[in-house]
N, C-alpha and C positions, 0 to 999 in steps of 0.2 A: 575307749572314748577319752577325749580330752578332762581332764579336772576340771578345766576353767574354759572359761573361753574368754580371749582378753580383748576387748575394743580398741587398745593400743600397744595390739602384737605387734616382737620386732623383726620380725623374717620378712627376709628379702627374698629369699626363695626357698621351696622343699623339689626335691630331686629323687625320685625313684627309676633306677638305672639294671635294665637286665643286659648281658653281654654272654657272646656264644661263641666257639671256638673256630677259628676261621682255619681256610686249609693253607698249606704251603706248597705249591708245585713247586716253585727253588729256595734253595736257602734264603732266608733274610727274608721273602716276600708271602704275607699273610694276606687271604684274599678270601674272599664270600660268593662264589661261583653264581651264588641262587641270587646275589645282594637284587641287580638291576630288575630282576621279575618281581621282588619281595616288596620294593619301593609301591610299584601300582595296585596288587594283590592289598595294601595297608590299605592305598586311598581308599580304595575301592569301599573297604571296610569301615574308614572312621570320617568317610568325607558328609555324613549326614551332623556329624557333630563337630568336627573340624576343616569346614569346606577351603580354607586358605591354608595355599599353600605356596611358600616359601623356600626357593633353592638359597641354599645360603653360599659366601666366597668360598668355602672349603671345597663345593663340588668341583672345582681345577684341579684337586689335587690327583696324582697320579694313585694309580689302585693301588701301586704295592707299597704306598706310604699313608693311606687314607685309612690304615685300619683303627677301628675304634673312635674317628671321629664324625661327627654329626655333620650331615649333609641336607637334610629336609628337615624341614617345620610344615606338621598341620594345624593350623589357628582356628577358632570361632570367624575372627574375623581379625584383619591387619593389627599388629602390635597389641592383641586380648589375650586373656589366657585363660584357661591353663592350655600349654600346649604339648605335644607328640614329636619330639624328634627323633631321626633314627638316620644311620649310618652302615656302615661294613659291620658287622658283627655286634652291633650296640642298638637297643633302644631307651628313651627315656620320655619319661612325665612330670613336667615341670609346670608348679604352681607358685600364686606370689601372694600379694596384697590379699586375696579375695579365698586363700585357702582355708579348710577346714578338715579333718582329719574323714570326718562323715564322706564327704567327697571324693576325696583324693584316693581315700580305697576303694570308692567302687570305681571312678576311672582306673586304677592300677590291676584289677579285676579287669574289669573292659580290655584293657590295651594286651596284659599278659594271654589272654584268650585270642586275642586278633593274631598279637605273633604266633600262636601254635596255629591257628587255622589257615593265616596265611602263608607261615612257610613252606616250601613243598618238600614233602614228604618228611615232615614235622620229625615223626617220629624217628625214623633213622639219622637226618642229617644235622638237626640243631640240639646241639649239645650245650647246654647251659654251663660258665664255665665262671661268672662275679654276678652279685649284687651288691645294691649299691642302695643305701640311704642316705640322704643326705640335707642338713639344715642350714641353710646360712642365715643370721641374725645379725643386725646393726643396730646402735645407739651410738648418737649424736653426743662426741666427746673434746673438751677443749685440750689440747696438746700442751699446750704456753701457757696453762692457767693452772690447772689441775695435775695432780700426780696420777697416772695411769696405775703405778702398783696398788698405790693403798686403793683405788677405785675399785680394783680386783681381786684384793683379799673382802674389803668391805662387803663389795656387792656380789660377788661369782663364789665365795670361799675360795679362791689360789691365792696363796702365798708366795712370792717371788721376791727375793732377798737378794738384794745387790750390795757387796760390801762395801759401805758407807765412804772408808777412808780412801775409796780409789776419785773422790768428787774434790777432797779436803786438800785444797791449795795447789790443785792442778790445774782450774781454768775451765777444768771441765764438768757441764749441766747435768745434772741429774735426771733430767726431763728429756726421754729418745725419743730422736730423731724417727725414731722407727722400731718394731718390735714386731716378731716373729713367735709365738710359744705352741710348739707341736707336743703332742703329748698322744700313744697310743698303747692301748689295754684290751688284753684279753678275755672273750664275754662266751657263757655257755649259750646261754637262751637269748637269741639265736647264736648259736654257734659260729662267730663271730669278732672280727679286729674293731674296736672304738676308738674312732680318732675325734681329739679336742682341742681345736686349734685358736688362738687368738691372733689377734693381727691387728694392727693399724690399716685405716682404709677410708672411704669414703661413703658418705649415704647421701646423695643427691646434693651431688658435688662441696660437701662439708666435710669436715674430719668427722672419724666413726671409730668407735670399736665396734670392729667385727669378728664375730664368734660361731666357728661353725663345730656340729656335732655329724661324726657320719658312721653309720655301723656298715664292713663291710663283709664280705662271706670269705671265708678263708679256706684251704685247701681243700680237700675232698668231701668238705661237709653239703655240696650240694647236691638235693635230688633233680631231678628232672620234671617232675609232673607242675602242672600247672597250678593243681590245688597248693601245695608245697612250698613254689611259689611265692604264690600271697602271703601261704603261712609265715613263712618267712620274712615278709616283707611287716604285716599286722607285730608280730614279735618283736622286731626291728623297731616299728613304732614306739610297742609301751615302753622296751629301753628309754631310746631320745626321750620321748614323753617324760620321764620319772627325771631322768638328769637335769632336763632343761626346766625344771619345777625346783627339783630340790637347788641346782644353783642362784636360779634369781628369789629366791624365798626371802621377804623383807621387803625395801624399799622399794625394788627396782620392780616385783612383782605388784606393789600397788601401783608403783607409773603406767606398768602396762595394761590393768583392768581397765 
């Protein structure tokens, strides 16, 4: 379970992503045989709780370039959430505003169950091959006013030390334009890559710091069963959970109670 629960969380979205090994009949071209019957066999299954649904512009794209990206949405209702997308070889559960960890597992429960029941002949042909967790968070930050590093050591604990005298009588601001920091580490439980990324960005059309956290499955450490799974995904959780506590710890964590 969550430690807190903040009345002014800053996620903009949470993303639990399963992905399965699609076939090649020619070189270069990765394809989901079962995909078009697996689209109906879902509605079928989650249209009592997600009756809208949504083709998105991706459906153009040709099959042997379409792998891995989302093709359908099923909603509660137009532009609500949390919603069900899914694609050639990928499904995903995406929540926003209105998430809660309570929730979101047992939809991610729900949806992991509908893929094995609805694909055909489950057991032999879907082969689980990534998961995916994934957090993205924003906070409303002035660019031209404030220093983004020290905001970052301050408030996240990152240090990022840019040598001073490359500012000192060149002409050139101290204050970027733009900033990118990827950072990725290796994690036993779940057996797992952590990636923690900062960015400049947007949150409703403002300037943002945006901060995503994603744990993702790494080579052969996946099982196949559906229990496994979740498990994987609940473990996945308490990670994020503990990071995203222990960095906004201080200030930023009373803004967002």
């Amino acid at each position: 379970m969550e430690r807190k629960i903040l009345k002014n969380k800053p996620l903009v979205e949470a993303i639990f992503e399963v992905r399965w090994e699609l076939q090649g009949p020619v070189p270069g071209m990765k394809i989901d045989p079962h995909y078009k019957i697996l689209i109906g066999r879902i509605y079928d299954r989650v249209k009592d709780e997600y009756p809208f649904h949504t083709q998105l512009p991706t459906i153009a794209l040709p099959d042997e370039i379409a792998a891995y990206v989302v093709q359908h949405q099923f909603r509660k209702d137009k532009d609500q959430w949390p919603l069900i997308q899914i694609g050639p070889g990928i499904i995903t559960l995406n929540d926003t505003e209105g998430y809660t960890w309570e929730d979101f597992e047992k939809r991610m429960r729900e949806m992991v169950a509908i893929l094995f029941e609805a694909y055909p002949d489950a057991e032999n042909n879907l082969k689980i091959n990534q998961l995916l967790l994934r957090y993205i968070d924003a906070i409303n930050f002035n660019y031209q006013e404030e220093n983004i590093f020290s905001f970052l050591r301050e408030n996240f604990k990152v240090n990022i030390d840019i040598y001073e005298k490359l500012f000192e009588e060149t002409g050139v601001s101290d204050l970027p334009l733009g900033f990118d920091l990827r950072f990725s580490f290796p994690a036993t439980k779940p057996k797992s890559a952590v990636h923690l990324r900062f960015v400049r960005g947007k949150k409703k059309e403002e300037d943002a710091l945006i901060w995503e956290t994603q744990v993702q499955s790494v080579g052969d450490s996946l099982t196949q069963g559906k229990e496994q799974i979740v498990d994987w995904g609940v473990e996945a959780h308490k990670l994020t959970d503990s990071w995203f506590f222990k960095m906004i710890e201080g200030e930023l964590l009373r803004r967002f109670e």
